[in-house]
Structure formats: structure tokens, C-alpha cells
C-alpha positions in Angstrom: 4.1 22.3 16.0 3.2 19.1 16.7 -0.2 19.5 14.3 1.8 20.6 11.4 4.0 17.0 12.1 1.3 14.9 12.2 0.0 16.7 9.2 3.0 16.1 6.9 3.3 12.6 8.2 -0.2 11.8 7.4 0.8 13.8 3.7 4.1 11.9 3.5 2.0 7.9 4.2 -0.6 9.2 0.7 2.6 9.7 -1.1 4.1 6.2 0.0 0.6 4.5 -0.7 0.6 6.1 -4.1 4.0 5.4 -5.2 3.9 1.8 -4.1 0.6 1.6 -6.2 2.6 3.3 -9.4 5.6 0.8 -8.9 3.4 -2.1 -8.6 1.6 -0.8 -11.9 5.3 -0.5 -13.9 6.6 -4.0 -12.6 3.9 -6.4 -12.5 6.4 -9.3 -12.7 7.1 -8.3 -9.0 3.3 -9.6 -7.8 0.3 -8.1 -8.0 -0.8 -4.3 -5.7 -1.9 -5.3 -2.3 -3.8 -2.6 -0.6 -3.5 -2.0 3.1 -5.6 -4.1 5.1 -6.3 -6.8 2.4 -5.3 -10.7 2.7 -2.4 -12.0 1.8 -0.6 -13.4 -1.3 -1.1 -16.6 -0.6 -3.6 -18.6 -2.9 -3.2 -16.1 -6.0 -3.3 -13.1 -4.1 -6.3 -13.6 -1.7 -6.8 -15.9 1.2 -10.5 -17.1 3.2 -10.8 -15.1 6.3 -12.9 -16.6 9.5 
């Protein structure tokens, strides 16, 4: 049981990631797409990392 969970959850976190990329794409007055694990929005969407 507890494969099958993980599995759908896994499933379930593509679907978010997708969607989020499809809304960002309709309303770009609400900023621009930030992928997982990229900077942050300051400085026009990217920021210098050390």
C-alpha cells in the first residue's frame, strides 16, 4: 500500500508543478514562472548566489 501512496503523491506534485506553470502562462500580470529550486523574485526575477 504504501508504494502505490507514494506513487500517486509523486503523480499528484507533476500535476501541481504543471498547472502552476499553465497559470503562470495565462496571468503573466501575476509575476513571472519560478521553477523549483531557482532564486528569488527579487532583482527582476533572479538574485546573485554565493
Amino acid at each position: 500500500m504504501a508504494p502505490l501512496v507514494i506513487f500517486l503523491v509523486l503523480i499528484l506534485w507533476v500535476w501541481v508543478q504543471r498547472y502552476y506553470a499553465g497559470f503562470a502562462r495565462r496571468h503573466p500580470q501575476r509575476g513571472p514562472y519560478r521553477r523549483e529550486g531557482g532564486g528569488c523574485s527579487c532583482g527582476a526575477g533572479h538574485c546573485d548566489r554565493s
